[in-house]
N, C-alpha and C positions, 0 to 999 in steps of 0.2 A: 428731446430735439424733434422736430415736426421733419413729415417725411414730404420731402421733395417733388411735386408732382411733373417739375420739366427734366431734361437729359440732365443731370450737374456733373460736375467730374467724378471719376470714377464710380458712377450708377450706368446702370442699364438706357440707354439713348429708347428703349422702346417704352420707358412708364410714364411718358409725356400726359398724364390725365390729370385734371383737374377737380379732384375732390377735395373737402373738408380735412385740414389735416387732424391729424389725433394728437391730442392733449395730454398728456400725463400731470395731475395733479399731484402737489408734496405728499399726500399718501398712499399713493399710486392706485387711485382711482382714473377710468376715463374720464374728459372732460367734453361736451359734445358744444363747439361752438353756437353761438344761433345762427339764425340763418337769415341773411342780410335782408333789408325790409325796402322797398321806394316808396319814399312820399314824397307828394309834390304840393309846394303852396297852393294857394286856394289863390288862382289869379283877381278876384274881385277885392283881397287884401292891399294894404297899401303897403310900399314898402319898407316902412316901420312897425308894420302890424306880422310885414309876412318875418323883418328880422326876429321878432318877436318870438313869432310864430314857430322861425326856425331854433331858438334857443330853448323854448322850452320844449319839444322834440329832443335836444341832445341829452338832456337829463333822462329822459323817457327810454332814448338809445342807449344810456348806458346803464339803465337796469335792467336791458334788457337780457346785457350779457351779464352785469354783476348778480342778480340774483339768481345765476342757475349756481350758484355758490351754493346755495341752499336748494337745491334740486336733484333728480333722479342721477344724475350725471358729476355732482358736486362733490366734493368732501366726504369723507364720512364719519368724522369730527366736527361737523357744521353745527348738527343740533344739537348733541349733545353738550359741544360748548356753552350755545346759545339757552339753553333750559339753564344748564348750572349757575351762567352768567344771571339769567332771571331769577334764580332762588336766591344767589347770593344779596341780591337788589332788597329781595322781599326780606331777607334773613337781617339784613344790614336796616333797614327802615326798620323792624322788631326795636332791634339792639337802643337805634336810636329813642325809642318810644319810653326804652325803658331807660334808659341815661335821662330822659327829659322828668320820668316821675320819681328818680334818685332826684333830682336837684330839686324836685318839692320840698319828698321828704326833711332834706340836708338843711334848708334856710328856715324849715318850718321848727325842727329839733335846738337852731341856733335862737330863732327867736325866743323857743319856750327856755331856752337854753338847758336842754336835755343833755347832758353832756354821756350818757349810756346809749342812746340812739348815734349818738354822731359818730362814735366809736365802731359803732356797729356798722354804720352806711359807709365809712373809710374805709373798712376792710371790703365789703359789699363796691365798693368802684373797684377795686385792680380790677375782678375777674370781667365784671362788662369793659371796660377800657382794653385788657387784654383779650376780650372778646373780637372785640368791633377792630382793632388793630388786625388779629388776624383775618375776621372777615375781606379787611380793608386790601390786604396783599392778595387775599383770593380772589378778589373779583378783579384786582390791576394782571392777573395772572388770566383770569380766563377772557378778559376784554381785549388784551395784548396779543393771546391766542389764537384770539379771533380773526384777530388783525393780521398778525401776522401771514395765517394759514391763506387768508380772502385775499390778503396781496399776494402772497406764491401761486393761486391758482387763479386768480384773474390773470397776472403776469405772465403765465405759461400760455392763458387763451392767446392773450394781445400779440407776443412776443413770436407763438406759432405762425398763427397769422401772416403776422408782417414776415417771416423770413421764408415764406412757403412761396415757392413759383416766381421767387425774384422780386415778390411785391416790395420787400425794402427801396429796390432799386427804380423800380416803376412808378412810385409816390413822388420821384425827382421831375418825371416825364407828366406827368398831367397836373390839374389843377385841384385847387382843393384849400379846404382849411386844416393842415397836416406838416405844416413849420417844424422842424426840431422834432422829429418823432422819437430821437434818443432821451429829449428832456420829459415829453409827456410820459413815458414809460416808466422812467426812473423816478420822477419828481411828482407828475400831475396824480397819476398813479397810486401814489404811495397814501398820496391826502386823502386821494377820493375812496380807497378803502378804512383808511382810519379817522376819518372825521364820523362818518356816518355811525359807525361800533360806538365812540366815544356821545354821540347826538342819541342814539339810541336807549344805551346807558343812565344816561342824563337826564331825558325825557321821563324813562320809566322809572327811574328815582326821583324827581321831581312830581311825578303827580301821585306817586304811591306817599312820600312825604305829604304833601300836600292834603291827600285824601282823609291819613291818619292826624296831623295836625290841625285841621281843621273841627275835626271832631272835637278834640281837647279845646283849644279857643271857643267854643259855641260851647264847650262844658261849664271852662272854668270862668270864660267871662261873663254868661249868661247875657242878661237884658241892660243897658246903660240908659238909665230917667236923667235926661235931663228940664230946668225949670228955666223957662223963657218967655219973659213979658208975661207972665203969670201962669202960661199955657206948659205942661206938663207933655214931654217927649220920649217914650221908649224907645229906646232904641235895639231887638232883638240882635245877641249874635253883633255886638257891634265890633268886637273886636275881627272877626271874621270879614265885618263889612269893611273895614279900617286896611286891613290886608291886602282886599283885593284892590281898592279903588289904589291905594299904594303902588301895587305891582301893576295895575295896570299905566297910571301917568308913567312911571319908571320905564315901560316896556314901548309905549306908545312915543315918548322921547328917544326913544332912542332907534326905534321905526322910522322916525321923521328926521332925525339927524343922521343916519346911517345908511339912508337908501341910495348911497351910492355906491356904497362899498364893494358890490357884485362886481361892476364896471372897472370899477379902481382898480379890483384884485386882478381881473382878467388883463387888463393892462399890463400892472404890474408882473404879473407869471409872462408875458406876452416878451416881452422888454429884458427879462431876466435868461430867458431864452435863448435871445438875439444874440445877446453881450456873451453868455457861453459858446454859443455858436462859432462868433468872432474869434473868441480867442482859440477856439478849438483850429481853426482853417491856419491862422498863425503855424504853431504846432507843426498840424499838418504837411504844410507848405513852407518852411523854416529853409528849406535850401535854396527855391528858388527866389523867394523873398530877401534872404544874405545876400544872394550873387548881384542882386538887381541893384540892393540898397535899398529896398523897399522900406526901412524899417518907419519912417517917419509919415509915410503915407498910411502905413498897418497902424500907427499910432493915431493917427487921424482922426481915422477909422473906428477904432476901439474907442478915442476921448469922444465922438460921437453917440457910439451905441452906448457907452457908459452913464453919460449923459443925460438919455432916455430915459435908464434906468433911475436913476437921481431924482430924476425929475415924477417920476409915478414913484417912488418910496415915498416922496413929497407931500403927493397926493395922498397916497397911505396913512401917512403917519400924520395929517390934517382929519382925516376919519377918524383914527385910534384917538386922536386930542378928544375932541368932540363927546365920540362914545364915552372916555374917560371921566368925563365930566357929572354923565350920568351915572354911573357904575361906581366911582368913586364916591360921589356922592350918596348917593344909593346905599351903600354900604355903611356910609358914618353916620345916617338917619335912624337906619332902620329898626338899631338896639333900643335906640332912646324913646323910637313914639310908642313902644306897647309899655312901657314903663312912666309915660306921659297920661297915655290912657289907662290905665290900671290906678294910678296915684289916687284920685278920688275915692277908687272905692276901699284901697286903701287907708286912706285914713279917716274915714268914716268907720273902720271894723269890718265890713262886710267880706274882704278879701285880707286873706293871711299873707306873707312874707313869701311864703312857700310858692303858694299859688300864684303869687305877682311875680317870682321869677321863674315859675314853667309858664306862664302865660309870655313871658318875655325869648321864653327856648321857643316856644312854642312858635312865638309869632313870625321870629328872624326864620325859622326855619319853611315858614308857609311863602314868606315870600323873597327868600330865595330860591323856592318851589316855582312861584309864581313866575320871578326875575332871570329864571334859568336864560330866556333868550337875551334879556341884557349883558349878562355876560358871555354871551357862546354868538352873538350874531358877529363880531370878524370871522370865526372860524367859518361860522354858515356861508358866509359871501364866499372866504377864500376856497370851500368845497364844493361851494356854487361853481369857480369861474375854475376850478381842476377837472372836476368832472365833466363840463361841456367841452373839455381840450382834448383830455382821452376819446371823448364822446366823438369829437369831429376827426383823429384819427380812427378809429372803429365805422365810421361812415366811409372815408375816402377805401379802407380796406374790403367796405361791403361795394364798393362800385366796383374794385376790382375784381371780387369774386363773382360779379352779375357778368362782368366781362367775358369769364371763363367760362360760363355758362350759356354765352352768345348773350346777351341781352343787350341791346340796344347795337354799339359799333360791332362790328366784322369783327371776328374773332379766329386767329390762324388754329386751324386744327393740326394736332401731331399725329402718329402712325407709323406705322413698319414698313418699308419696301417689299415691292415682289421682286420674287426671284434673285438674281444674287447682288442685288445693286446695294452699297453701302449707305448712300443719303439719296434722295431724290426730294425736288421744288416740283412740287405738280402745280399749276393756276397760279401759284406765289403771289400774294401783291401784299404789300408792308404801308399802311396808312400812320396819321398820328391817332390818339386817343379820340376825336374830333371827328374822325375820316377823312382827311385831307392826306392823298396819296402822296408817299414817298417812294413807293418803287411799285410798276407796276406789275402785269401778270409775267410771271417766270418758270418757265419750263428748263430745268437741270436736273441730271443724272449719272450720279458720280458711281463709277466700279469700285470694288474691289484692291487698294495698292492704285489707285489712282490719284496723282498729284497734280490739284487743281489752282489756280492764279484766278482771281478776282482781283479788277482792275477798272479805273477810272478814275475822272477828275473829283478833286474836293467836294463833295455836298452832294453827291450822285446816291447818297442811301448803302453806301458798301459795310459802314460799322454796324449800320441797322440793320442790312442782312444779314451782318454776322450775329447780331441780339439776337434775331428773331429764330436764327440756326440752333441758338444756345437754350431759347424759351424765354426769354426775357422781356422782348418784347412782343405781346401779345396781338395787336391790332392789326389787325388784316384781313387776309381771305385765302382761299386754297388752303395746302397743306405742306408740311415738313415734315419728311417718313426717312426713319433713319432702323435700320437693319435692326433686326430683333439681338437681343444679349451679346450689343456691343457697346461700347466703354466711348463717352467722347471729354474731349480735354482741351480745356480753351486755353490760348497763352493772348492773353489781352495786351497793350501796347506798355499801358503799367503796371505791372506785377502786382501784387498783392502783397504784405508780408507781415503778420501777423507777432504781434507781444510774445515774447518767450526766448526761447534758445535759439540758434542758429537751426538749431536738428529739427527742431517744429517748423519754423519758416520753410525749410528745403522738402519737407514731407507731404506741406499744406497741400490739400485739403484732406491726407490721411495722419492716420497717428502715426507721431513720432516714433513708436516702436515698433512698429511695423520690420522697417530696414535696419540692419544695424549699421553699429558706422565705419564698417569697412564698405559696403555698398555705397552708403553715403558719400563716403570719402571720392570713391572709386568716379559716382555722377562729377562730384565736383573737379575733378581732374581734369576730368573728358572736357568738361567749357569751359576749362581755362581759372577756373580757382581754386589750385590748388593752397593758393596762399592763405585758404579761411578751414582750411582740413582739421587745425587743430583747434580751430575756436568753436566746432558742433555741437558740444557741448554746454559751451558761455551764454549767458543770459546777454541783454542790450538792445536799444533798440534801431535794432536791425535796421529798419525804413528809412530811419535818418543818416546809418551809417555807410549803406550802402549805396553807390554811385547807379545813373539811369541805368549803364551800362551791364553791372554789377546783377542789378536787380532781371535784368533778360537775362541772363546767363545762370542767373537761379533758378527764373522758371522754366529752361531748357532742363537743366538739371532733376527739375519735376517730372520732366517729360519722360526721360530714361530712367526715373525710378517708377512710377506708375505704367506706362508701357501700356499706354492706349490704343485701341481700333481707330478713332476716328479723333484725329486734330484739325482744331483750329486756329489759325494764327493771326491772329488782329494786327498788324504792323508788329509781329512779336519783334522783330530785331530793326528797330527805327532809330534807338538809341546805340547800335553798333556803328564803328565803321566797317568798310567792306568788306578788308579782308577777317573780320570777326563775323562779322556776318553768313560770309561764305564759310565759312566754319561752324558753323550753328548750324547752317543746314544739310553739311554734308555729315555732320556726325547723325543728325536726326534720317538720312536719306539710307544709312549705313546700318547706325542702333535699331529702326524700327521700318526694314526694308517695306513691310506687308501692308503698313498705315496707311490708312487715306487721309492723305492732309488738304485741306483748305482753308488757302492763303489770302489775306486782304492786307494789301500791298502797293507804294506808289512805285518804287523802284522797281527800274527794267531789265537791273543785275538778276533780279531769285526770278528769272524766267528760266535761267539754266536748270533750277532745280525742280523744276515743273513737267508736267508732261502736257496741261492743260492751261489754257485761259479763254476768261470768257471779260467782257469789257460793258458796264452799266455807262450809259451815258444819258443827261439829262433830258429828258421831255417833257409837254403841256400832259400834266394825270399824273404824273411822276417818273421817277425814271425808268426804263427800257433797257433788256441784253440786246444789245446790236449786232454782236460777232461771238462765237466760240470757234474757237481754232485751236488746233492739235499742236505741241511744241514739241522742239526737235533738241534734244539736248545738247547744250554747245556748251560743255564746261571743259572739255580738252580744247576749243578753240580760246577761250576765256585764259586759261592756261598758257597755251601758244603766243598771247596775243601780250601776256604780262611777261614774258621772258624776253619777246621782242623789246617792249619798254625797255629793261632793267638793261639789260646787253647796248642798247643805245645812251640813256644815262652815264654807263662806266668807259663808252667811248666819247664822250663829249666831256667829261672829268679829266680821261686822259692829254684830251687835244688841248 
């Protein structure tokens, strides 16, 4: 897990820095991210030359990170896979070499009809057959290896990354080509380390084949005379030339029929995205979609994005026709023309039986050497248009990291208070990614057990204060200095709750064993649910089952089992009624007398619970503290003032 560089819950509020996180790769080597790069188009480009310009860049970005796989920092299984996987290639072309001069021998013993040779070359196949078979699992074993390993430790670079400093959350707020970063991860991901192992693979047995059978073709078929219009034609090595001009129309067809497969594929990965996306927010959002009736608008919705998708498989599967055509064909050619060309000198004598069918292994085998990209260019486009996805997520996370490091927009700096103040806003001002001020310069200083109200109208920047409290959001200026080795604990307006047990959702963000479930039990009483004590245990999922209500009164329940320095309450209780509400915060006022809490809040009931409010209201630069004033607690008047109520109620029933 990557180590957190803003306050998160239950860490130290003072390790707000922004460094590179640390990687642990599957063989628990470090892994050292690279280090984000700017480039800027070449303004004289047009912008088809600079789209261009920027695609092939993404492929560049993401070797940049995938080949430290193979670096100081990488693996340390890398090479050693990768030689073994090489041997195996060279071991496996051998084996082949030598299956190709058994099947001389075999047709050449049949013609003489040797019947002691034949006997002998049948028992002489098991062991190369059983040879080459095993070869064949040993290189699917270290190519898979390969794969496997380069996708666990790219996965851990990408994955660190995005979860370090909130960047998941921050990819929502700015702009970029970074759609679906759940899907590039798990899906785009996976291609763009295994096409490459398998392209590699392929390559280096396709021309090691190649190199060796060409040899044997320019052995066995030597020079072809042909007699035309009286004039006399050698032909050197014709079978060798027969090969290549083959595999080259083969290759060059399907270059011209295929070049749009990149586009296609990108599309279609683009589109495949979306339509998960969709149905994921479904999911999601299931309760308030039921309540609304939404179901037929969500369906809409999804026969649209589906749609899409349809329609680029379309496109797709018009490419695979095409390529088909040649590959297929390609395929039921290629036996018969070295058996077309060999005939003549066959029956003239000059070539034996033997030799006309290794010239025949021989040949299919050159130019599927040859042909390797006819067959492999879907895969090429579709690791084409994977790799530039990861690619352009890996760029929006390298702007974030420039971010951090000041480059270009304002950047809010963190830090420790002097003396014994628990948070302080020195300068504050909270911009978008852009610089366009959302709140501007802020000067506050919270004690010690001080209970602070933040307040104001809608769109005044008060959740973004509270991001920017939390480290979330980065863009700004001044600074947020929060007390050296103290604990802060955000309760946001929607809870969070996490796959698993009841016990894990109520412990979230610590482990489940932490507390046992008499503690556990004991939180859960205190706000009011007791009625889920016995289900802490039970798996389900929780999110869906518990009401808005439900779900703040679990993360109070958080609150009293971690037993934070410093909270924050984003509308924690918006989905309460009052008097739930006034109960939430007198238990939190009681359980965690010493806490400094800081409240973002519409209601003017939890002024009772406050000793502080300060009020943002909107301005031209963005918004402005206008007032901080001192509160005077009125929760025995509030009290007073309900028993008035209830005593007037039972006399107006009676009358």
């Amino acid at each position: 897990m990557p180590r957190d560089s803003g306050p998160p819950v239950g860490t130290s509020a003072s390790d707000g820095k922004s460094e590179f996180v640390e990687v642990i790769a599957e063989s628990g080597d470090h892994v050292e991210p690279p280090p984000p790069e700017v480039v800027e188009p070449d303004p004289a480009l047009s912008p088809e030359e600079a789209e261009q310009a920027r695609k092939n860049y993404l492929l560049t970005r993401f070797w940049i990170s995938a080949r430290g796989y193979w670096g100081r920092h990488g693996d340390r299984l890398a090479w050693p896979f990768s030689i073994g996987l090489l041997l195996l290639i060279i071991t496996n072309v051998g084996v082949q070499y030598g299956i190709n001069l058994w099947n001389r021998a075999i047709f050449d013993a049949i013609e003489k009809r040797d019947s002691a040779t034949v006997y002998y070359l049948a028992v002489v196949f098991f062991p190369l057959a059983i040879g080459s078979v095993m070869l064949g699992v040993a290189q699917v074993f270290a190519r898979m290896g390969i794969q496997r390993r380069w996708r666990a430790w790219l996965t851990n670079s990408v994955v660190s990354r995005w979860l370090s400093s909130g960047r998941y959350y921050q990819l929502n707020l700015v702009g970029g080509d970074h759609q679906n970063p759940e899907y590039r991860i798990a899906e785009d991901l996976r291609i763009s380390t295994d096409s490459p192992v398998d392209f590699m693979a392929g390559v280096t047995s396709a021309f090691l084949s190649a190199a060796t059978f060409i040899v044997v073709l320019w052995t066995i078929g030597g020079a072809l005379t042909l007699t035309l219009g009286g004039s006399t034609i050698t032909i050197p090595g014709f079978l060798v030339i027969a090969a290549v001009i083959y595999a080259a129309i083969a290759s060059g067809s399907i270059m011209t029929i295929g070049r749009s497969f990149v586009q296609v594929s990108e599309a279609k990965n683009q589109a495949e995205a979306e339509y998960r996306y969709a149905l994921t927010r479904v999911r999601e959002n299931g309760e308030s979609i039921a309540l609304l009736g939404g179901e037929q608008e969500e369906r809409d919705g999804i026969d649209k994005t589906f749609t899409k998708v349809l329609r680029q498989w379309a496109r797709l599967a018009g490419q695979h026709m095409r390529t088909t055509v040649v590959s297929q064909g390609s395929s039921l050619i290629a036996p018969v023309v070295p058996l077309l060309l060999c005939a003549p000198k066959f029956l003239d004598g000059s070539m034996s039986l033997g030799q006309v069918m290794q010239a025949a292994s021989a040949f299919t085998i050159v130019q599927a050497a040859f042909g390797w990209l006819v067959d492999n260019y879907p895969r090429l486009a579709d690791w084409n248009a994977c790799a530039r996805r990861i690619a352009s997520l890996m760029m929006s996370l390298d702007g974030l990291e420039r971010a951090e490091r000041g480059d270009g927009v304002g950047r809010i700096k963190r830090g420790v208070t002097e003396g014994g103040a628990m948070l302080s806003l020195k300068d504050l001002s909270v911009t978008l990614d852009d610089g366009t001020a959302v709140v501007g310069e802020t000067e506050v200083v919270v004690g010690p057990g001080e209970r602070l109200l933040v307040a104001g109208e809608s769109g005044t920047g008060k959740s973004t204060l509270v991001r920017a409290l939390a480290g979330l959001w980065p863009w700004g200026g001044g600074a947020v200095n929060f007390h050296p080795d103290r604990r802060l604990f955000m309760l946001p307006q929607k809870p969070y709750i996490p796959f698993g047990t009841l016990r894990r959702a109520i412990t979230y963000p610590g482990a489940a064993e932490d507390w046992n479930m008499e503690q556990i039990g004991q939180a859960l009483q205190k706000v009011g649910l007791e009625h889920l004590k016995d289900k802490i245990p039970d798996e389900g999922p929780w999110d869906q089952t518990l009401s808005g209500g439900e779900k703040q009164r679990l993360a109070f329940a958080r609150l009293l089992l971690h037993r934070p320095d410093i909270v924050v309450l984003d509308e924690a209780t918006s989905a309460l009624d009052e008097k739930s509400q006034d109960k939430m915060m007198e238990i939190v006022v009681n359980e965690l007398p010493n806490a400094t809490i800081v409240s973002v809040a519409h209601r003017v009931e939890l002024e009772a619970f406050h000793s502080r409010k300060i009020v943002l209201e909107r301005r031209k630069g963005g918004a402005r503290l206008v007032s901080d004033v001192a509160l005077i607690p009125r929760t025995g008047k509030r009290r007073l003032l309900g028993r008035f109520l209830r005593q007037r109620n039972v006399t107006t029933k009676l009358a």
